[in-house]
Biopython code that builds the backbone (N, CA, C, O; Angstrom):
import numpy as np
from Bio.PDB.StructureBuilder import StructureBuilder

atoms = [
    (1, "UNK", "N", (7.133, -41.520, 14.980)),
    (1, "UNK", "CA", (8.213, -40.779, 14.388)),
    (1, "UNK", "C", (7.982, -40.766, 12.877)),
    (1, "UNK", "O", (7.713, -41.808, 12.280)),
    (2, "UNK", "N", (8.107, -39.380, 12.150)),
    (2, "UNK", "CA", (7.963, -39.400, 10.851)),
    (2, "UNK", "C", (8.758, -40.140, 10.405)),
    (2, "UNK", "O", (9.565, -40.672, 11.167)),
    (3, "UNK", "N", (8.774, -40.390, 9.090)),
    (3, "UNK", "CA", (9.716, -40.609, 8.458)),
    (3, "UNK", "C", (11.186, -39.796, 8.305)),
    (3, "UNK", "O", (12.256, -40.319, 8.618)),
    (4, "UNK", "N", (11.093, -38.818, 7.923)),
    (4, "UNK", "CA", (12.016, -38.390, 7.525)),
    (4, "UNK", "C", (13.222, -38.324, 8.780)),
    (4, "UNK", "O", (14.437, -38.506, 8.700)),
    (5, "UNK", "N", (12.281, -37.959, 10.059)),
    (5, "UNK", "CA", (13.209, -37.439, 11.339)),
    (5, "UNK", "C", (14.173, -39.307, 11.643)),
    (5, "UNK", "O", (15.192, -39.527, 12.298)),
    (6, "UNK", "N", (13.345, -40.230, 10.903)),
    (6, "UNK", "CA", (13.589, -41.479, 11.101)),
    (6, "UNK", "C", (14.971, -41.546, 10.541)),
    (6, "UNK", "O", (15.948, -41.651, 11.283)),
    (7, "UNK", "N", (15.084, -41.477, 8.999)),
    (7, "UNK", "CA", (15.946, -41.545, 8.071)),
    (7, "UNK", "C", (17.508, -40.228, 9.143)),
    (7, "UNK", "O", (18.555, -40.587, 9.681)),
    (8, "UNK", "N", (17.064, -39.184, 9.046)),
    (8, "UNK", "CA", (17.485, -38.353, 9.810)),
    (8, "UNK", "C", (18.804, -39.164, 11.052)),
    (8, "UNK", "O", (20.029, -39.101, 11.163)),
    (9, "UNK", "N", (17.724, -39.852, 11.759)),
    (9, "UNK", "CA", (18.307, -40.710, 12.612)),
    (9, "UNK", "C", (19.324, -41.375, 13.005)),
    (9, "UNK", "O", (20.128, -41.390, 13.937)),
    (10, "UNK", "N", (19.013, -42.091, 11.763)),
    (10, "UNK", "CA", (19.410, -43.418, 11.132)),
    (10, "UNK", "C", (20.940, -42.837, 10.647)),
    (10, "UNK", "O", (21.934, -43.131, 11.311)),
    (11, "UNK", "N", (21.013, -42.190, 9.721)),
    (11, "UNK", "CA", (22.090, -41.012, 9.203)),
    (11, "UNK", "C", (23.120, -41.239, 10.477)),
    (11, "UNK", "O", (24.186, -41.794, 10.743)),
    (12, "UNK", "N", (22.220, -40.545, 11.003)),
    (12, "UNK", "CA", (23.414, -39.797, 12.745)),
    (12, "UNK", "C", (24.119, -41.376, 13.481)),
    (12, "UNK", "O", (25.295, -41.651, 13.723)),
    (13, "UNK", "N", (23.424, -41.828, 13.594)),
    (13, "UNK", "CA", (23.645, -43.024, 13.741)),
    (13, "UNK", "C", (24.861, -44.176, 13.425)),
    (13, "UNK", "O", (25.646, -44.892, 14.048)),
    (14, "UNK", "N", (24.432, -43.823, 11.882)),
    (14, "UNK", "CA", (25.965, -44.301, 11.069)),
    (14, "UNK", "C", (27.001, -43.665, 11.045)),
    (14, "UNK", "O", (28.077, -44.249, 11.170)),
    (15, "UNK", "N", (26.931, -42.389, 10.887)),
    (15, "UNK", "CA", (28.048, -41.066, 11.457)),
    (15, "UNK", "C", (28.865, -41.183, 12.795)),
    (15, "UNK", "O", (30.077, -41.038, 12.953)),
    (16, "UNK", "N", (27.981, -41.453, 13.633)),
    (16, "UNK", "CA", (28.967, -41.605, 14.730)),
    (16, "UNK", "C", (29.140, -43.114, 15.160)),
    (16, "UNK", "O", (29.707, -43.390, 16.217)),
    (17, "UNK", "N", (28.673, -44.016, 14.376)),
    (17, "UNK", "CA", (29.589, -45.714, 14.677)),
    (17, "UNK", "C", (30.893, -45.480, 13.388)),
    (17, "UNK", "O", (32.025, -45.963, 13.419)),
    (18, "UNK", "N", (30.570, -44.999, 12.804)),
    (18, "UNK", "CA", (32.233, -44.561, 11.689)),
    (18, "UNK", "C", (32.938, -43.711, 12.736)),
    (18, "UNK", "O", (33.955, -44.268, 13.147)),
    (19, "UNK", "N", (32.782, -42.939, 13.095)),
    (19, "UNK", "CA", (33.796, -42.269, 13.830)),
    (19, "UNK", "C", (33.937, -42.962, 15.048)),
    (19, "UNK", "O", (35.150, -43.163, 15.119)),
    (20, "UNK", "N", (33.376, -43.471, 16.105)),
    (20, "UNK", "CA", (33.787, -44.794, 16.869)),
    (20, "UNK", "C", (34.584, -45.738, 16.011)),
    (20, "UNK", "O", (35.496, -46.350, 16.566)),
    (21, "UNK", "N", (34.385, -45.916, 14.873)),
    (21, "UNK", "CA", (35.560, -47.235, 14.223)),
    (21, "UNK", "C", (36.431, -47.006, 13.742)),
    (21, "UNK", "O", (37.146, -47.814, 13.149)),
    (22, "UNK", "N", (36.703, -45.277, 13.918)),
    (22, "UNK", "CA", (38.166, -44.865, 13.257)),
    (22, "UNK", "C", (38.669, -44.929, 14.312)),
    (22, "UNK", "O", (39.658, -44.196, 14.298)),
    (23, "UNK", "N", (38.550, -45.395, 15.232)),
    (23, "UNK", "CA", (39.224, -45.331, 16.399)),
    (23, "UNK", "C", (40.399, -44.189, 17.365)),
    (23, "UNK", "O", (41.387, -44.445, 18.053)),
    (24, "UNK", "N", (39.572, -42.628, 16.932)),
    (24, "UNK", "CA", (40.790, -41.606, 17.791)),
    (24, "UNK", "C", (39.691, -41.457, 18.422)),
    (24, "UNK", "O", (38.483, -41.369, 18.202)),
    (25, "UNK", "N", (40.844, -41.451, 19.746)),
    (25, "UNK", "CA", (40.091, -41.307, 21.025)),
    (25, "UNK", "C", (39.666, -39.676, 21.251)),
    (25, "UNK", "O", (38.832, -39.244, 22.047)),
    (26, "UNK", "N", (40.519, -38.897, 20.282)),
    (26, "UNK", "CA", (40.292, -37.849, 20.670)),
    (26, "UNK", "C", (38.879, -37.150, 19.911)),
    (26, "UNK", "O", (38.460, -36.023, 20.175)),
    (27, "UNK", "N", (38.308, -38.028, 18.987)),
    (27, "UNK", "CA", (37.107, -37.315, 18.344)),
    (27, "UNK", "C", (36.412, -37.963, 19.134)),
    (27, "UNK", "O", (35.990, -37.188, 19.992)),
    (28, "UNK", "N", (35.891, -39.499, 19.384)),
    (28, "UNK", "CA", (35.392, -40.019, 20.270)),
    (28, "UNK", "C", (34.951, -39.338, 22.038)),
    (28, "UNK", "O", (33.948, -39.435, 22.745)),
    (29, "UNK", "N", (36.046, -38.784, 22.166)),
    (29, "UNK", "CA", (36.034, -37.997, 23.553)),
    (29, "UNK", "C", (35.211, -36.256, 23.378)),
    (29, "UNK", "O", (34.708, -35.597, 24.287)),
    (30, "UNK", "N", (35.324, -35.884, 21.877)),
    (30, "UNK", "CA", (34.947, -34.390, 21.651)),
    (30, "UNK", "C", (33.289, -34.967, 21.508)),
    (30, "UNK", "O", (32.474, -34.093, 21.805)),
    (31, "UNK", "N", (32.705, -36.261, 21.112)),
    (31, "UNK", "CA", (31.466, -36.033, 21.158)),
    (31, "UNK", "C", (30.779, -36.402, 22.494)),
    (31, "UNK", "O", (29.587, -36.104, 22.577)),
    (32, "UNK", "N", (31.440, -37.089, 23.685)),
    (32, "UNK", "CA", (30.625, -37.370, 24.564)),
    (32, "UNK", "C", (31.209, -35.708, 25.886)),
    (32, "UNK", "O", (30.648, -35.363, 26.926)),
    (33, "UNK", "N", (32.261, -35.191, 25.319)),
    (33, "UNK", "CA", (32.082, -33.524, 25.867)),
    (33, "UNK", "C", (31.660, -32.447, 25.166)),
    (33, "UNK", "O", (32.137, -31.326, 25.345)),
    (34, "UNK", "N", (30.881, -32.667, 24.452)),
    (34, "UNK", "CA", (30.345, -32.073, 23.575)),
    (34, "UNK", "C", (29.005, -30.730, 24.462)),
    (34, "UNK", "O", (28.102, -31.086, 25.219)),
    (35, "UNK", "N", (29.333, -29.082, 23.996)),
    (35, "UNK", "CA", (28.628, -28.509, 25.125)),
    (35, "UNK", "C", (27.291, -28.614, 24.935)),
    (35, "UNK", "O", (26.575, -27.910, 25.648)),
    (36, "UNK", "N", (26.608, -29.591, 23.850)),
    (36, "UNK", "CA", (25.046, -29.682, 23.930)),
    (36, "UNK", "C", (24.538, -31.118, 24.789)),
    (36, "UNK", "O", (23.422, -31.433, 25.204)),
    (37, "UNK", "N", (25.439, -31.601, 24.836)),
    (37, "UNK", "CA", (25.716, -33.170, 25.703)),
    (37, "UNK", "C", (25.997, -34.337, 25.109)),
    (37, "UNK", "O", (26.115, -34.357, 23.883)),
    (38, "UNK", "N", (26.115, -35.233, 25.690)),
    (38, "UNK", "CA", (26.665, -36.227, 25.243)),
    (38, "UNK", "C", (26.774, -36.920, 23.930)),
    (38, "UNK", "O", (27.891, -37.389, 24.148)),
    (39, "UNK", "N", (26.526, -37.287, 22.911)),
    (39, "UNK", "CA", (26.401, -36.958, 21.783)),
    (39, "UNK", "C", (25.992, -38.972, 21.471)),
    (39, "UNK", "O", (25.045, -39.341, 20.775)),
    (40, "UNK", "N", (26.807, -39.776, 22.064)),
    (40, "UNK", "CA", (26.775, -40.874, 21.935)),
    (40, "UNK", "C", (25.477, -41.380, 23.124)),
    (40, "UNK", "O", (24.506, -41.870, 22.547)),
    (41, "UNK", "N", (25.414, -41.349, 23.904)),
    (41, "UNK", "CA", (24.315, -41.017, 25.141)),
    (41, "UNK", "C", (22.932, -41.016, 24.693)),
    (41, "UNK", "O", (21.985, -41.802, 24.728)),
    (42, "UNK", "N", (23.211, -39.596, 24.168)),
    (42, "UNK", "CA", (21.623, -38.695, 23.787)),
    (42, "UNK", "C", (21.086, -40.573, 22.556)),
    (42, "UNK", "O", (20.243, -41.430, 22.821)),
    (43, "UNK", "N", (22.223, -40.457, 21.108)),
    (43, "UNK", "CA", (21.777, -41.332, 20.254)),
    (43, "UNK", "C", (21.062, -42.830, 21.213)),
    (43, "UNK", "O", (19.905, -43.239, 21.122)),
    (44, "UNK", "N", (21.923, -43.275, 21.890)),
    (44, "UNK", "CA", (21.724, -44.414, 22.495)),
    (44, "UNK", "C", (20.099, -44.568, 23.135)),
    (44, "UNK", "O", (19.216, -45.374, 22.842)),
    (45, "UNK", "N", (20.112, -43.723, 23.878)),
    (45, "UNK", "CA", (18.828, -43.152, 24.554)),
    (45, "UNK", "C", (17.683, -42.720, 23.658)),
    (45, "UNK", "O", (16.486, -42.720, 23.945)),
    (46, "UNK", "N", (18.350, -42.295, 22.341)),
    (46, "UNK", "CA", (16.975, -41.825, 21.944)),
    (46, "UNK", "C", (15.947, -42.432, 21.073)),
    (46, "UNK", "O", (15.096, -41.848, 20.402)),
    (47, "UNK", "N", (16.288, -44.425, 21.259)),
    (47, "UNK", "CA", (15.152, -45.294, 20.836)),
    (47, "UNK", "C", (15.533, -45.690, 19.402)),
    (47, "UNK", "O", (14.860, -46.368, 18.626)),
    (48, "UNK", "N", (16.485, -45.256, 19.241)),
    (48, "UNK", "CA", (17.135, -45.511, 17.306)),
    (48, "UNK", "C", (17.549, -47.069, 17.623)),
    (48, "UNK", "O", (17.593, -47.795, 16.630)),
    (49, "UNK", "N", (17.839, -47.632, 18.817)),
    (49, "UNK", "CA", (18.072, -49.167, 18.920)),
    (49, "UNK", "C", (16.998, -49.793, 18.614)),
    (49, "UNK", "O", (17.206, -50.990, 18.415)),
    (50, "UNK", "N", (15.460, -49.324, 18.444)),
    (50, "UNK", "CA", (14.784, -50.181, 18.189)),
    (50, "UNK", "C", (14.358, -50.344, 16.926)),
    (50, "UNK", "O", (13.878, -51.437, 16.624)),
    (51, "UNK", "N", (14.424, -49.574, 16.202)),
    (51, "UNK", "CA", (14.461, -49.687, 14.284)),
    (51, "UNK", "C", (14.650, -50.633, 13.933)),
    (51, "UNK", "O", (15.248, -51.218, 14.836)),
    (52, "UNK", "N", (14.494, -51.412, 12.917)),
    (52, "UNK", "CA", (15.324, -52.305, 12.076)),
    (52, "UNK", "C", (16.054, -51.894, 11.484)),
    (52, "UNK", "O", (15.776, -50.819, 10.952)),
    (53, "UNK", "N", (17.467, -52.527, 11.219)),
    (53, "UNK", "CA", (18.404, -52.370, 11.085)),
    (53, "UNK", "C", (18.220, -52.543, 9.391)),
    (53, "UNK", "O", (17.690, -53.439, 8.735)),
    (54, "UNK", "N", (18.854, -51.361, 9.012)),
    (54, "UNK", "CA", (19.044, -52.050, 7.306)),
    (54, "UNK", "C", (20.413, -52.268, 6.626)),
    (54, "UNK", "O", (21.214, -51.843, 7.459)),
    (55, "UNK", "N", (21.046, -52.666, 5.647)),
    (55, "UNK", "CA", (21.754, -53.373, 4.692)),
    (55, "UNK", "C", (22.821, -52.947, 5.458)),
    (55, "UNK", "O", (23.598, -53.608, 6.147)),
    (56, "UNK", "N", (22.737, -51.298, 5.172)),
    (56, "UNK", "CA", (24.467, -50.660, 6.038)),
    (56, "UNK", "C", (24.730, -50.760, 7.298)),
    (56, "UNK", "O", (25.932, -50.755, 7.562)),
    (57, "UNK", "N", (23.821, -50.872, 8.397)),
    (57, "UNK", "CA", (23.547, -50.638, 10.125)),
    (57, "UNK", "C", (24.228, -52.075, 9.997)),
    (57, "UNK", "O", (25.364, -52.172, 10.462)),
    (58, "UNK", "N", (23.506, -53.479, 9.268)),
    (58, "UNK", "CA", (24.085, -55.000, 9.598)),
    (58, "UNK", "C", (25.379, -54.651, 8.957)),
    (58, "UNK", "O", (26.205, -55.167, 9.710)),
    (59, "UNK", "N", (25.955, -54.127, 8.094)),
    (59, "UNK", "CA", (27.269, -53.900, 7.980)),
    (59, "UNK", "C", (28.589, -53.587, 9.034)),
    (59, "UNK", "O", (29.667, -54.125, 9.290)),
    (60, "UNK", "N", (27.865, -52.443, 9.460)),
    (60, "UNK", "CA", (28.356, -51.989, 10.846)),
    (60, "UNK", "C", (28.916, -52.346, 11.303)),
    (60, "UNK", "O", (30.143, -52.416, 11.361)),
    (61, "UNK", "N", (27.464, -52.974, 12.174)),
    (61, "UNK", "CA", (27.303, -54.275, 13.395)),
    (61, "UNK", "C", (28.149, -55.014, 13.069)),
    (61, "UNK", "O", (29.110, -55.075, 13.835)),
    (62, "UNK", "N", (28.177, -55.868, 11.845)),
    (62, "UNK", "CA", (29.159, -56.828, 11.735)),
    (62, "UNK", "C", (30.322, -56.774, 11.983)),
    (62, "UNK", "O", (30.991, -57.557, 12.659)),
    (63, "UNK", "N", (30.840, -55.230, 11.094)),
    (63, "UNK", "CA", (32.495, -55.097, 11.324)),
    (63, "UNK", "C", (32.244, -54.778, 12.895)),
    (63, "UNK", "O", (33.410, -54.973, 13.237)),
    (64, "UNK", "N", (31.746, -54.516, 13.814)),
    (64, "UNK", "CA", (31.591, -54.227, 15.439)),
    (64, "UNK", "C", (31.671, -55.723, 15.615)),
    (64, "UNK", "O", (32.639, -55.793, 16.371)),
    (65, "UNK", "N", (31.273, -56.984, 15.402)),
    (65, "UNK", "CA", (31.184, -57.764, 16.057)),
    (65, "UNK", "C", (32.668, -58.259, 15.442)),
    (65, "UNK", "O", (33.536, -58.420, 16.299)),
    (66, "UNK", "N", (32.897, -58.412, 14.611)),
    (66, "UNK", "CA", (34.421, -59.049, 14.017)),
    (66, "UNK", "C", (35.358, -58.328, 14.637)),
    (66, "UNK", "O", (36.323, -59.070, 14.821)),
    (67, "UNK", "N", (35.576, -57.190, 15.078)),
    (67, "UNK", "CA", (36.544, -56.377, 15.948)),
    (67, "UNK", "C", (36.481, -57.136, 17.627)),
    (67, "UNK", "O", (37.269, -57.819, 18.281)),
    (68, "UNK", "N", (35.396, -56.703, 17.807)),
    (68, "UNK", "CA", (35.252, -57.653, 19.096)),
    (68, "UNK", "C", (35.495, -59.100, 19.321)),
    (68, "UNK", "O", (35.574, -59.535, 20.470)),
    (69, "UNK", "N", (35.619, -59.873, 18.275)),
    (69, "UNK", "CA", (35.843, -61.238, 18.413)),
    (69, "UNK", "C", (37.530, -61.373, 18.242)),
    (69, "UNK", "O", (38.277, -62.041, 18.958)),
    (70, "UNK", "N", (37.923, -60.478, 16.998)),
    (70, "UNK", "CA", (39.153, -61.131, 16.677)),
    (70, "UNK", "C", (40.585, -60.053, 17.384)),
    (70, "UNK", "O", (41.580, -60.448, 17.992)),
    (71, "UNK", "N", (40.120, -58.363, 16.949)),
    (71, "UNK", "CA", (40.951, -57.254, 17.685)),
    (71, "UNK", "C", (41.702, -57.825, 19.326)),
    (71, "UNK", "O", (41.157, -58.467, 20.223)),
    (72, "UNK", "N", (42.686, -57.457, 19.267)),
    (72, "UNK", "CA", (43.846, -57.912, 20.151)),
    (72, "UNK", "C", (44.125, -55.780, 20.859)),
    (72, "UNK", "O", (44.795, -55.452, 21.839)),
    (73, "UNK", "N", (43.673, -55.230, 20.314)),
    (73, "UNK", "CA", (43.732, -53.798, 20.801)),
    (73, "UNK", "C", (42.597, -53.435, 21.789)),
    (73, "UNK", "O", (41.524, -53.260, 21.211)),
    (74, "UNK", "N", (42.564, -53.295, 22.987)),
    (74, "UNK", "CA", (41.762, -52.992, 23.772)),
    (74, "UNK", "C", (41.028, -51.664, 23.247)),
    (74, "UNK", "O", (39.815, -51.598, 23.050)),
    (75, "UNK", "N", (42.071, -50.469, 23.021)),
    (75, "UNK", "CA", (40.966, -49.413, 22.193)),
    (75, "UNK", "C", (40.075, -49.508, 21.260)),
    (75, "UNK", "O", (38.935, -49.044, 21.292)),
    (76, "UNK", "N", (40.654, -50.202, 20.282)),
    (76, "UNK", "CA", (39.654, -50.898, 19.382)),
    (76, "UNK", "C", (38.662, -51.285, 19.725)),
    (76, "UNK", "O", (37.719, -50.654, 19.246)),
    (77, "UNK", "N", (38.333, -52.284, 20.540)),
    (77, "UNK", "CA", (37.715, -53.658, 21.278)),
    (77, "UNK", "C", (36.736, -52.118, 21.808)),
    (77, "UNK", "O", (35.635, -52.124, 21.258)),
    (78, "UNK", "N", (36.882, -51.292, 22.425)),
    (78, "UNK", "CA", (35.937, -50.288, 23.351)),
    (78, "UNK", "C", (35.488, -49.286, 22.080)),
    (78, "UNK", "O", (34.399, -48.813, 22.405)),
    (79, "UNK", "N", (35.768, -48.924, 21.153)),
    (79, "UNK", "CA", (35.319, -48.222, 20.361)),
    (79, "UNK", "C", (34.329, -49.141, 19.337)),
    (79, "UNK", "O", (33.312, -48.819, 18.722)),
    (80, "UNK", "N", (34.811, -49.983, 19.391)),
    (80, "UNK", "CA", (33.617, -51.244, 18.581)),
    (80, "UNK", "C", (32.257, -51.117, 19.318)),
    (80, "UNK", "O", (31.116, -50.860, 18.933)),
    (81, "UNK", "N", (32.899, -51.436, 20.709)),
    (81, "UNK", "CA", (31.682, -51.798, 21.399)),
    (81, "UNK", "C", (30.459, -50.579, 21.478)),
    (81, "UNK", "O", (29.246, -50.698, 21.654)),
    (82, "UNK", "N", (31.176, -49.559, 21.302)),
    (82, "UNK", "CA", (30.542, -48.175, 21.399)),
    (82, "UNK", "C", (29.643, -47.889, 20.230)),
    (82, "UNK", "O", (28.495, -47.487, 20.419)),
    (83, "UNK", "N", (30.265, -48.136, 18.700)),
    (83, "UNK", "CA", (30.011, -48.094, 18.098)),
    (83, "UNK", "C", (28.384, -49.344, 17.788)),
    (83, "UNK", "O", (27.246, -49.140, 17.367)),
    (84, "UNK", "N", (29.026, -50.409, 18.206)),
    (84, "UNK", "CA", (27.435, -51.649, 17.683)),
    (84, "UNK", "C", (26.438, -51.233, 19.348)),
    (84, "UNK", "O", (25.431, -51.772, 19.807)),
    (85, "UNK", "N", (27.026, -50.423, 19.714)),
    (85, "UNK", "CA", (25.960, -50.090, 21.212)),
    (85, "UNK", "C", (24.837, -49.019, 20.619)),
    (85, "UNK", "O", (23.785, -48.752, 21.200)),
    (86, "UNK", "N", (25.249, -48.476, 19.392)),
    (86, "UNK", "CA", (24.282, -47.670, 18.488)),
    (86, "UNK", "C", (23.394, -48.383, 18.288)),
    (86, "UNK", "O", (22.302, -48.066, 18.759)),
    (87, "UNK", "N", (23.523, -49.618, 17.512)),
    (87, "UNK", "CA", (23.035, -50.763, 16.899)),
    (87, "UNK", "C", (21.913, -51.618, 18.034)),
    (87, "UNK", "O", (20.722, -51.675, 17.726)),
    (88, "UNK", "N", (22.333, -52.162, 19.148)),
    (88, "UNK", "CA", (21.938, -52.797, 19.737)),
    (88, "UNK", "C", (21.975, -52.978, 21.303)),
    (88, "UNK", "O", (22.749, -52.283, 21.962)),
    (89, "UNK", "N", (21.022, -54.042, 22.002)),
    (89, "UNK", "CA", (21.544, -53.612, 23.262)),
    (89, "UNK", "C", (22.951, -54.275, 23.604)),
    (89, "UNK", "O", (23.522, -55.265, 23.148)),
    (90, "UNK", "N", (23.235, -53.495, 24.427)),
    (90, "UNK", "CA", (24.798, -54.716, 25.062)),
    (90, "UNK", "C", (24.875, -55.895, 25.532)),
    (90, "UNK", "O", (25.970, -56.372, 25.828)),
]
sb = StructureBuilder()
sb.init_structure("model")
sb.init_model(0)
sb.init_chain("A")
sb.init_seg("    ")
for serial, (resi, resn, name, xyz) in enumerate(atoms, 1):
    if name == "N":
        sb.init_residue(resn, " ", resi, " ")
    sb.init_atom(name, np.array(xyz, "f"), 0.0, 1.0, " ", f" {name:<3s}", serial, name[0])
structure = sb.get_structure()
């Protein structure tokens, strides 16, 4: 993978774990019905889990893992998880 399509990636990546951590279900739901497909899926699948992670991705992750440890909101708790599932495996 070039670079750039890398960086590219990486971008999309962080774009949609922010919008997983704003937590509306209803944007969350417009990208996995999305009419080109799944939008969270396609990312997951398309090997961006194996990158190294840099400064902002461990940022992320982190606020994903601190939601998951401490969040008392089940929506939350599933949009986290969605979100550091960008990041890593489950």
């Amino acid at each position: 993978m070039d670079s750039d399509s890398e960086r590219r990636l990486r971008e999309l990546r962080l774009n949609l774990a922010e919008v997983c951590l704003e937590g509306r279900v209803d944007r969350i739901a417009a990208l996995c019905r999305n009419p080109a497909g799944d939008a969270l899926m396609t990312m997951i699948n398309s090997g961006v889990r194996h990158l190294a992670m840099t400064k902002a991705d461990q940022a992320v992750a982190e606020r994903c893992h601190r939601i998951l440890s401490v969040e008392h909101d089940i929506g939350r708790k599933v949009a986290a998880y969605l979100a550091l599932s960008l990041f890593s495996f489950p």
